[in-house]
NUSE-328506 format. One record per residue: z, x, y of N, C-alpha, C in turn. Coordinates in Angstrom, 3 decimals, padded with zeros to 6 digits, always signed. Layout:
residues N
{n_zz:Z | n_xx:X | n_yy:Y | ca_zz:Z | ca_xx:X | ca_yy:Y | c_zz:Z | c_xx:X | c_yy:Y};
...
This chain:
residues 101
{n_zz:+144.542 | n_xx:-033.052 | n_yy:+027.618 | ca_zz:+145.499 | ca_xx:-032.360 | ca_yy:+026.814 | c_zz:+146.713 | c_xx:-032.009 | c_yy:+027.674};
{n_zz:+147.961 | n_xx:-032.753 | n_yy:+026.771 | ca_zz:+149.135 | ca_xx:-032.427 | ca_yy:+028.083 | c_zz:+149.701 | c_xx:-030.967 | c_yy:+027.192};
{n_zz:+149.836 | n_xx:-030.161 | n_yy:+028.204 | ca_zz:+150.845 | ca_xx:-029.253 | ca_yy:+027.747 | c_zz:+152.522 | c_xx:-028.979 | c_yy:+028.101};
{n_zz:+153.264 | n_xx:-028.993 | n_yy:+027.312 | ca_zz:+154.745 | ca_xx:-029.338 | ca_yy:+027.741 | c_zz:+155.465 | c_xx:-027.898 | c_yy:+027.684};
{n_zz:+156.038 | n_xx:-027.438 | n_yy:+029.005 | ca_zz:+156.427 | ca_xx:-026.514 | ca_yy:+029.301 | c_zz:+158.120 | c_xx:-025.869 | c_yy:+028.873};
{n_zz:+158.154 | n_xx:-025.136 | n_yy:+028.352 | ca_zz:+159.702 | ca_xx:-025.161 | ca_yy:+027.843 | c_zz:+160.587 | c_xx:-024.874 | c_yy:+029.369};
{n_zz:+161.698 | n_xx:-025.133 | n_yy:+029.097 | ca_zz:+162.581 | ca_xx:-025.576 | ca_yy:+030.143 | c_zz:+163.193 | c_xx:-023.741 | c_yy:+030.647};
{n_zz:+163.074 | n_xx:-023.527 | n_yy:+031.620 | ca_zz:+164.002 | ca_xx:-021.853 | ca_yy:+032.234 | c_zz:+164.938 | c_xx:-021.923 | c_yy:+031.610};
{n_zz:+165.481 | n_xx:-020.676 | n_yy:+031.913 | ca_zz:+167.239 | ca_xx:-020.466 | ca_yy:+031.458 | c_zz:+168.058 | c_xx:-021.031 | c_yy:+032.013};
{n_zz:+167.311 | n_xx:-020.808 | n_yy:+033.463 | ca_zz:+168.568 | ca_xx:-021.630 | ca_yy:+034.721 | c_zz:+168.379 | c_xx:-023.267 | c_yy:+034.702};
{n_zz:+167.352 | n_xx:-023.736 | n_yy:+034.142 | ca_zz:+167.420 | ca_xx:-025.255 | ca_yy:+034.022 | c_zz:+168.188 | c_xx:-025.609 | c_yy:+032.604};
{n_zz:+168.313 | n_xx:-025.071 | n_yy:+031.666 | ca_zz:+169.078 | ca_xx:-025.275 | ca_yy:+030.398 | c_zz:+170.711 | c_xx:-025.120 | c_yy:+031.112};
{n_zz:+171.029 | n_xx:-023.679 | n_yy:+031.641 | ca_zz:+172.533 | ca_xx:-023.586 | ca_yy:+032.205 | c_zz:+172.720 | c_xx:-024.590 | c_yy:+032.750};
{n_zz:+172.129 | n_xx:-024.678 | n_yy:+033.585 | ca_zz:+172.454 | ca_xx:-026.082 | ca_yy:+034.732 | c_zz:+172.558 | c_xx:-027.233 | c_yy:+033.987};
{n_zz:+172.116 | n_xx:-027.620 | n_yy:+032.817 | ca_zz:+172.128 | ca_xx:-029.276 | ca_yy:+032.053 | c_zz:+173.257 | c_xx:-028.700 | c_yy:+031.463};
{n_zz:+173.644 | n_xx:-027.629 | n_yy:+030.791 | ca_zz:+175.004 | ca_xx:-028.044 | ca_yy:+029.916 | c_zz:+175.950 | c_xx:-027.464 | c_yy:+030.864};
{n_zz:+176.180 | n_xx:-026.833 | n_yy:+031.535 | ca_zz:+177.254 | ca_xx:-027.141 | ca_yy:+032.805 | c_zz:+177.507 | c_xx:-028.198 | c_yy:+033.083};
{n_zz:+176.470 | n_xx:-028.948 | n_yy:+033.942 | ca_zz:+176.629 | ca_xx:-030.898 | ca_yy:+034.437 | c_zz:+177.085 | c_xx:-031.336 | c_yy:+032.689};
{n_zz:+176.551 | n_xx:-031.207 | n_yy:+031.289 | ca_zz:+177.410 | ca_xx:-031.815 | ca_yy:+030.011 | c_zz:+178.997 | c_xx:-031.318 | c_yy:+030.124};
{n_zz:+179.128 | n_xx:-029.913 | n_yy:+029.903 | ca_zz:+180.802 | ca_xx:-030.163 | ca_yy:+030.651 | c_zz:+181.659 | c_xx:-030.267 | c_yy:+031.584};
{n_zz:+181.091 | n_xx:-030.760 | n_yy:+032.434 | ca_zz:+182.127 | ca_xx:-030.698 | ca_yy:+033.731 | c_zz:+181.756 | c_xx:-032.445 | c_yy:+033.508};
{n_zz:+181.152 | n_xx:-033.026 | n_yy:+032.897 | ca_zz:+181.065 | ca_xx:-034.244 | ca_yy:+032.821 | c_zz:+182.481 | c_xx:-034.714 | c_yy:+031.682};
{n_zz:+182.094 | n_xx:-033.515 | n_yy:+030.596 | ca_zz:+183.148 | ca_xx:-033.967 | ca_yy:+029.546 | c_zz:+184.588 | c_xx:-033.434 | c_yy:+030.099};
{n_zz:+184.694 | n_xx:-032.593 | n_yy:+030.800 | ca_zz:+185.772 | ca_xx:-032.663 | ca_yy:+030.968 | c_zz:+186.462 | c_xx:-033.757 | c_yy:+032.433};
{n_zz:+186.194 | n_xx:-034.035 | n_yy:+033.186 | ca_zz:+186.139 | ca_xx:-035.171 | ca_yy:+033.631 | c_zz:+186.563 | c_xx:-036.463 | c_yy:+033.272};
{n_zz:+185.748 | n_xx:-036.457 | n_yy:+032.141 | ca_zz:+185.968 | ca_xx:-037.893 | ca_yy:+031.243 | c_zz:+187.334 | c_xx:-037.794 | c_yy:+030.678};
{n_zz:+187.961 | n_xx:-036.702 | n_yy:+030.408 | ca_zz:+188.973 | ca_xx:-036.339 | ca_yy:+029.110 | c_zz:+190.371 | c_xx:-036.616 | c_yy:+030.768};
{n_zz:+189.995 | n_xx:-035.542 | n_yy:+031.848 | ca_zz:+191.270 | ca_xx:-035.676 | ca_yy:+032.836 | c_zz:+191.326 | c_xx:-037.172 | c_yy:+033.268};
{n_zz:+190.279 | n_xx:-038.085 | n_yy:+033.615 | ca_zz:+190.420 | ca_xx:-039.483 | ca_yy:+033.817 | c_zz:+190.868 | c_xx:-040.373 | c_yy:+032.656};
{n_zz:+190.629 | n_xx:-039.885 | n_yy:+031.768 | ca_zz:+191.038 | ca_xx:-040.791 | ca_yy:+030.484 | c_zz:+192.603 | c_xx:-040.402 | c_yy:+030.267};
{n_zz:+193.082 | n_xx:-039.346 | n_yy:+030.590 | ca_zz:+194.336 | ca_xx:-039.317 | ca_yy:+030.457 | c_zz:+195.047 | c_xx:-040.086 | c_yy:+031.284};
{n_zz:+194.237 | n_xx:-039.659 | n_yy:+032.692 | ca_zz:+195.667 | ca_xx:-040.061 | ca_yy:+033.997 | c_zz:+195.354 | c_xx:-041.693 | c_yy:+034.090};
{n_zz:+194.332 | n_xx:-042.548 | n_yy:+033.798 | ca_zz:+193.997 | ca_xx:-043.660 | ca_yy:+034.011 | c_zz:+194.321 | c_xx:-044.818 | c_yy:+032.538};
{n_zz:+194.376 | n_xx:-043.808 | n_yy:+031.668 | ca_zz:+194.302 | ca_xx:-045.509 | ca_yy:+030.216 | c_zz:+195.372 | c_xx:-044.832 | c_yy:+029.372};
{n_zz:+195.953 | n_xx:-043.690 | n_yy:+029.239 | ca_zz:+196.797 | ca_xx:-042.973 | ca_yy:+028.347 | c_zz:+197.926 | c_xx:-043.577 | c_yy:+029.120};
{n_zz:+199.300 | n_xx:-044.341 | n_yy:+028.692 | ca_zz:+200.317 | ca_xx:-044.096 | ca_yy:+029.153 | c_zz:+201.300 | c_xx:-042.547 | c_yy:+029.692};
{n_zz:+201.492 | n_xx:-042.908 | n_yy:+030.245 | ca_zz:+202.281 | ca_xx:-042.082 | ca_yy:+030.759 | c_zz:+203.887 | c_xx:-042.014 | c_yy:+030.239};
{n_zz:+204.843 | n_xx:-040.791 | n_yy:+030.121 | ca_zz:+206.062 | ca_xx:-040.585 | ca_yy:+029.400 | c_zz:+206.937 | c_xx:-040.664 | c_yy:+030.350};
{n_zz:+208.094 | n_xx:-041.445 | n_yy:+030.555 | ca_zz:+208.608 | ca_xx:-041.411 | ca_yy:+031.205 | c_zz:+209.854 | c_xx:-040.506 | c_yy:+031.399};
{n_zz:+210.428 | n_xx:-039.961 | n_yy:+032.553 | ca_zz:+211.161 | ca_xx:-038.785 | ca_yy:+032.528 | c_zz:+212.681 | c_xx:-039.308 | c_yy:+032.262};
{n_zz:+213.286 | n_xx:-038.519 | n_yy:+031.367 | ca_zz:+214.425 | ca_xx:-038.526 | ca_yy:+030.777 | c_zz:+215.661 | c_xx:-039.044 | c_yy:+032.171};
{n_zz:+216.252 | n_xx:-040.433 | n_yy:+031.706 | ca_zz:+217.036 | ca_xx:-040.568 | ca_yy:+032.665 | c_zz:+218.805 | c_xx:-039.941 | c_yy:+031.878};
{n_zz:+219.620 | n_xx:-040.240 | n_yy:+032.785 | ca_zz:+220.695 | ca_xx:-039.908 | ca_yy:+032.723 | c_zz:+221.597 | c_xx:-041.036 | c_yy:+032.675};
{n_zz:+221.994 | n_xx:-041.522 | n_yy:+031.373 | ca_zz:+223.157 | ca_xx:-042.643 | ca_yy:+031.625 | c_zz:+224.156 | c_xx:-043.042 | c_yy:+032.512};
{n_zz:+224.548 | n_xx:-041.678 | n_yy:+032.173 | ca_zz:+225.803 | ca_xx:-041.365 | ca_yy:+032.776 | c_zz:+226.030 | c_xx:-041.425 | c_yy:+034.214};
{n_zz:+224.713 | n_xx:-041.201 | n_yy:+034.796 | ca_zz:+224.929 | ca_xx:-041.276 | ca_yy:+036.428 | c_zz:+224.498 | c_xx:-043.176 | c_yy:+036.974};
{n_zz:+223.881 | n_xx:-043.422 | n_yy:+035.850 | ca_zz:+223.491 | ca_xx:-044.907 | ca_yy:+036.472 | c_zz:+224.766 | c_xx:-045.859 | c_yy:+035.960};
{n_zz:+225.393 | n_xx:-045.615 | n_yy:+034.943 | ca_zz:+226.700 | ca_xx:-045.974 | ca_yy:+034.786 | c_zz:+227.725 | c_xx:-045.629 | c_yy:+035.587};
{n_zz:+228.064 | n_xx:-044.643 | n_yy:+036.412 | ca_zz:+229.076 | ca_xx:-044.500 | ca_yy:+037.022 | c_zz:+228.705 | c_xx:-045.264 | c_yy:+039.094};
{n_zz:+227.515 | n_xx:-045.320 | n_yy:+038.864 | ca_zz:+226.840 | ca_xx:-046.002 | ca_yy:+040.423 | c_zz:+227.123 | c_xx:-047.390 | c_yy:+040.454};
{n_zz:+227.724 | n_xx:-048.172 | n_yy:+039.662 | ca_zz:+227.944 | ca_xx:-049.658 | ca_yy:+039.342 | c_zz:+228.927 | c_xx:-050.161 | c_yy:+040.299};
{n_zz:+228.472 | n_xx:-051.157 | n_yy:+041.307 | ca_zz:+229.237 | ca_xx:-052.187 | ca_yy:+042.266 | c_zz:+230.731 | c_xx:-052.100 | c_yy:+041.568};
{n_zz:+231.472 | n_xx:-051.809 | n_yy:+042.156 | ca_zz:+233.394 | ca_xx:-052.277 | ca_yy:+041.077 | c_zz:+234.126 | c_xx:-051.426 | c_yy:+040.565};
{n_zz:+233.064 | n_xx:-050.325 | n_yy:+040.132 | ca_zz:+233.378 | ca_xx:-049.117 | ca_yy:+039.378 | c_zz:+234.542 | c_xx:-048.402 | c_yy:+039.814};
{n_zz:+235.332 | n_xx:-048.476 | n_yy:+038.980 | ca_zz:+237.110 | ca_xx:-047.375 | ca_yy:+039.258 | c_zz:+236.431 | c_xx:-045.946 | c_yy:+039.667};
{n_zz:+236.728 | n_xx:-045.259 | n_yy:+040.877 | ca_zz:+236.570 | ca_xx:-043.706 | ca_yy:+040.972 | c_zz:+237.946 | c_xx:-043.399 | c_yy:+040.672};
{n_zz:+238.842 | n_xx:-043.650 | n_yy:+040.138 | ca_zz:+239.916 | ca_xx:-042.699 | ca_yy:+040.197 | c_zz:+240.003 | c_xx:-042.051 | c_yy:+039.169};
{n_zz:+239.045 | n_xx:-042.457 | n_yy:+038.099 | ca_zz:+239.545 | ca_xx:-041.492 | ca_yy:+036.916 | c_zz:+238.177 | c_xx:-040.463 | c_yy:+037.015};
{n_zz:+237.140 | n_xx:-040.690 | n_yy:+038.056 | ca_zz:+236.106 | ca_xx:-039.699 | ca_yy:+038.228 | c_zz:+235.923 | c_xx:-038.489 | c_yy:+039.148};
{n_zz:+237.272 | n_xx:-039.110 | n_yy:+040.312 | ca_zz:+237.625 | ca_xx:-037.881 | ca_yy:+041.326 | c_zz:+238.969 | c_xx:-038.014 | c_yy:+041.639};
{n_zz:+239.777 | n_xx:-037.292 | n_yy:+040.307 | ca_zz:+240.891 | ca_xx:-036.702 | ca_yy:+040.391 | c_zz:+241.481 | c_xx:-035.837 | c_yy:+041.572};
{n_zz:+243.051 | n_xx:-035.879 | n_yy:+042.022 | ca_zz:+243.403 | ca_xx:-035.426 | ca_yy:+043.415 | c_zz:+243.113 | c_xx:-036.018 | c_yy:+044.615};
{n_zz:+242.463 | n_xx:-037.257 | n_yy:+044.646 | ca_zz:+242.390 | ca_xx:-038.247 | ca_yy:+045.587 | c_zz:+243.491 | c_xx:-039.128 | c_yy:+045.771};
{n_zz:+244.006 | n_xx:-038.773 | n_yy:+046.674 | ca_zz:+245.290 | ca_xx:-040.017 | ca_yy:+047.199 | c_zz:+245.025 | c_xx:-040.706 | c_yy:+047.287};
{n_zz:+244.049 | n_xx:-042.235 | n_yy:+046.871 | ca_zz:+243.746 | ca_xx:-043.171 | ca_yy:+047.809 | c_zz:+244.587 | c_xx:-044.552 | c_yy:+048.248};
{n_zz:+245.761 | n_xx:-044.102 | n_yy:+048.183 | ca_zz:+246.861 | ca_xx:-045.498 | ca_yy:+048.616 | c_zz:+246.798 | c_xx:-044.813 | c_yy:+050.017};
{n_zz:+246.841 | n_xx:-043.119 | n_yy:+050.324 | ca_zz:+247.690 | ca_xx:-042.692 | ca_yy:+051.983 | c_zz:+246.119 | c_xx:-043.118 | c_yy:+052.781};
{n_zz:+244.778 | n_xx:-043.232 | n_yy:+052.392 | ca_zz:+244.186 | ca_xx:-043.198 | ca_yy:+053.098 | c_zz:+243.287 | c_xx:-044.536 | c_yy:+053.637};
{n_zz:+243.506 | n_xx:-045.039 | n_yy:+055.065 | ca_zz:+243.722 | ca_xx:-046.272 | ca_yy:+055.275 | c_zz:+242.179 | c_xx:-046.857 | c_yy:+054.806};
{n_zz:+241.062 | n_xx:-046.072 | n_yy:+055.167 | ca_zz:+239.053 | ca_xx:-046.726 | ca_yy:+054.714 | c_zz:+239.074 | c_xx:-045.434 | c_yy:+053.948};
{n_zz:+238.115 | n_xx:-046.201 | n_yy:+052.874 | ca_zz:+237.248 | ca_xx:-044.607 | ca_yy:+051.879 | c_zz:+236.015 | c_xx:-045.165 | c_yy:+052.203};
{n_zz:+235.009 | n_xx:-043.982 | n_yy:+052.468 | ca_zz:+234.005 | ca_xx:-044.724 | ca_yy:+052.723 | c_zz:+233.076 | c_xx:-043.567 | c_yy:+051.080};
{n_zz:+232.905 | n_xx:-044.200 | n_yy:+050.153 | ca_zz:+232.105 | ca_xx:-043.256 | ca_yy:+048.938 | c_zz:+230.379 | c_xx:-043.471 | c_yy:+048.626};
{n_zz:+229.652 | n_xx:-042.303 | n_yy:+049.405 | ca_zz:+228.409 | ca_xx:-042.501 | ca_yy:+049.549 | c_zz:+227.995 | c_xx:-042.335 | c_yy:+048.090};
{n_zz:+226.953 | n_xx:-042.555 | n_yy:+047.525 | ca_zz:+225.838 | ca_xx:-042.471 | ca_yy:+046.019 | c_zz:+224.944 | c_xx:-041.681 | c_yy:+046.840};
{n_zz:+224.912 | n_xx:-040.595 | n_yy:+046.314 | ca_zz:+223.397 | ca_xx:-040.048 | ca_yy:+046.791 | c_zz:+222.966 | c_xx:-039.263 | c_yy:+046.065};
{n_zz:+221.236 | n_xx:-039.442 | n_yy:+045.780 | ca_zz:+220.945 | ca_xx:-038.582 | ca_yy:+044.329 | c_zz:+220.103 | c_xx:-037.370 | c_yy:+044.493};
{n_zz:+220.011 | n_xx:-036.553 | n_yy:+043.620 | ca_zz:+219.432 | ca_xx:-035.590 | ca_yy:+044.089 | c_zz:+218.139 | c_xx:-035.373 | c_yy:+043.489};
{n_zz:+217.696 | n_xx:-036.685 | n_yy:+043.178 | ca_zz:+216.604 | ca_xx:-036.432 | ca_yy:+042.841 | c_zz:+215.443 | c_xx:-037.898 | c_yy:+044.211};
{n_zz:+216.585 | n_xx:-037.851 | n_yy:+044.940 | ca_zz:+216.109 | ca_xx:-039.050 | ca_yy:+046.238 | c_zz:+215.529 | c_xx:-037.623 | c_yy:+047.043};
{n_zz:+214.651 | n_xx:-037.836 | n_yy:+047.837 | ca_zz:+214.157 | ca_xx:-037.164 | ca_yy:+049.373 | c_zz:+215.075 | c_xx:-037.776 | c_yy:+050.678};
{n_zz:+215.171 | n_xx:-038.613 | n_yy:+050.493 | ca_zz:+215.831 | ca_xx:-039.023 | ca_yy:+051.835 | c_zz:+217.266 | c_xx:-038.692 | c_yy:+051.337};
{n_zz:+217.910 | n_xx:-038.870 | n_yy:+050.220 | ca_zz:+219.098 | ca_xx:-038.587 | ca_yy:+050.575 | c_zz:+219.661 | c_xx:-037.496 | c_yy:+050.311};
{n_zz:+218.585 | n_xx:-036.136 | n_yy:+050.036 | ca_zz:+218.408 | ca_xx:-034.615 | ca_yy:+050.291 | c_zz:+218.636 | c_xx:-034.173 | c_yy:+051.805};
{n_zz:+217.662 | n_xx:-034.818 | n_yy:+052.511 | ca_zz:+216.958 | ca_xx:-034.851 | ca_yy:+053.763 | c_zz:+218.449 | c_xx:-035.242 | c_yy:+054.265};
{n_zz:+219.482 | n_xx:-036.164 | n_yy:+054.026 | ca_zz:+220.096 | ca_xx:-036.539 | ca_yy:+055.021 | c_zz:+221.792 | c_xx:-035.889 | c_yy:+054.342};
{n_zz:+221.216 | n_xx:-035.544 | n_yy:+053.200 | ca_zz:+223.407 | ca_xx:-034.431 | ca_yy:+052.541 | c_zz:+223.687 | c_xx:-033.623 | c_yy:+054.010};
{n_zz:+223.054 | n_xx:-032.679 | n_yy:+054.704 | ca_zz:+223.180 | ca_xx:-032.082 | ca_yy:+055.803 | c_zz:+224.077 | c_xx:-033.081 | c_yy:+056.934};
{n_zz:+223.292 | n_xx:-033.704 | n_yy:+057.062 | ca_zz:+224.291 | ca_xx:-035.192 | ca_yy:+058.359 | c_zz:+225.827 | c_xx:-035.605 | c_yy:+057.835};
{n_zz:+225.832 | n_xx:-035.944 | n_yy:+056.782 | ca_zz:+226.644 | ca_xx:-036.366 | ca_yy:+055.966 | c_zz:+227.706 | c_xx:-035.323 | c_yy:+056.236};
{n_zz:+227.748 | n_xx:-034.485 | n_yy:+055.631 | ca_zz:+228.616 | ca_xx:-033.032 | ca_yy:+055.605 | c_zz:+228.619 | c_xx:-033.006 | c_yy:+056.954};
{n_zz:+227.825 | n_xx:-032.777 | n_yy:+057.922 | ca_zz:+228.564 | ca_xx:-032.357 | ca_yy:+059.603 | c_zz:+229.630 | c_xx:-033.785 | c_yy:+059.935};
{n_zz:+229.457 | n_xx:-034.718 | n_yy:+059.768 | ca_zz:+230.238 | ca_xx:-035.922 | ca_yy:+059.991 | c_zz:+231.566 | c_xx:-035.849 | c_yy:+059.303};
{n_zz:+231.795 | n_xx:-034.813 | n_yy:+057.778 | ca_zz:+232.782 | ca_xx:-035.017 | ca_yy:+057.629 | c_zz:+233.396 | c_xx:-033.367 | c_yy:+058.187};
{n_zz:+232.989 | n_xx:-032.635 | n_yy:+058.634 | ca_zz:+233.396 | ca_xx:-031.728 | ca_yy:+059.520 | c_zz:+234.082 | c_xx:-031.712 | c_yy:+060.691};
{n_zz:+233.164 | n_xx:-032.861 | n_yy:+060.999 | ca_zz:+233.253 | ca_xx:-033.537 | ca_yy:+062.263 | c_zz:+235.268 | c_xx:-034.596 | c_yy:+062.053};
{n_zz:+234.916 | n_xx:-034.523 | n_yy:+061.328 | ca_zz:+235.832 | ca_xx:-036.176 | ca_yy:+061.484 | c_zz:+237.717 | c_xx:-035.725 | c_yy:+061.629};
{n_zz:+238.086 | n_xx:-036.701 | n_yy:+062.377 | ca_zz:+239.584 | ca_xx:-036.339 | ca_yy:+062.790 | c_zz:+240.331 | c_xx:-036.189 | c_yy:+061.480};
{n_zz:+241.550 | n_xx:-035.180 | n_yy:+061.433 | ca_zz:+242.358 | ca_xx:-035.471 | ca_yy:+060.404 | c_zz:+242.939 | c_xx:-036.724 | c_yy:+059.956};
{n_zz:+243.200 | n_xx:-037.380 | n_yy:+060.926 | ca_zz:+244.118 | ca_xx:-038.540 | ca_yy:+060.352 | c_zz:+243.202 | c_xx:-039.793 | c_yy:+060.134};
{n_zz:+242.218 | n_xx:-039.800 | n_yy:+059.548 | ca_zz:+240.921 | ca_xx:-040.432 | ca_yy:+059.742 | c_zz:+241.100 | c_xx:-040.615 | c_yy:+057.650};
């Protein structure tokens, strides 16, 4: 004669704990792995004005650029790391730089 023992409290907690940390698991992998992902709102306007050819004169008004002999016009975004990391260099160089330059 088998007799079948009912299960503790702490062995019942313990099985539906391991059921949700299983289900939830399943739900955070199912998102980040088979759900597309939304992509973050770009800005026209800045990828339109970054274009090889592009006239700056009607975008940075008060620029002489006939008196000045090189322009040198960096793109740098602020949503780059490196070219966060490097606005600092940039700015001492033009601190740096001779007037008649």
């Amino acid at each position: 004669m088998e007799t079948t023992s009912r299960p503790s409290r702490l062995e019942t907690l313990a099985n539906l704990s391991t059921i949700v940390v299983s289900l939830v698991l399943s739900v955070v992998l199912i998102k980040v792995f088979l759900l597309p992902q939304a992509a973050p709102p770009r800005t026209p306007a800045a990828t339109a004005q970054a274009l090889k050819g592009t006239s700056l004169k009607e975008s940075l008004p008060g620029i002489d650029w006939a008196k000045n002999k090189r322009t040198l016009v960096l793109a740098i975004s602020t949503q780059c790391h490196f070219c966060t990391e490097s606005a600092p260099f940039f700015q001492r160089i033009h601190k740096e730089k001779p007037d008649d330059l």
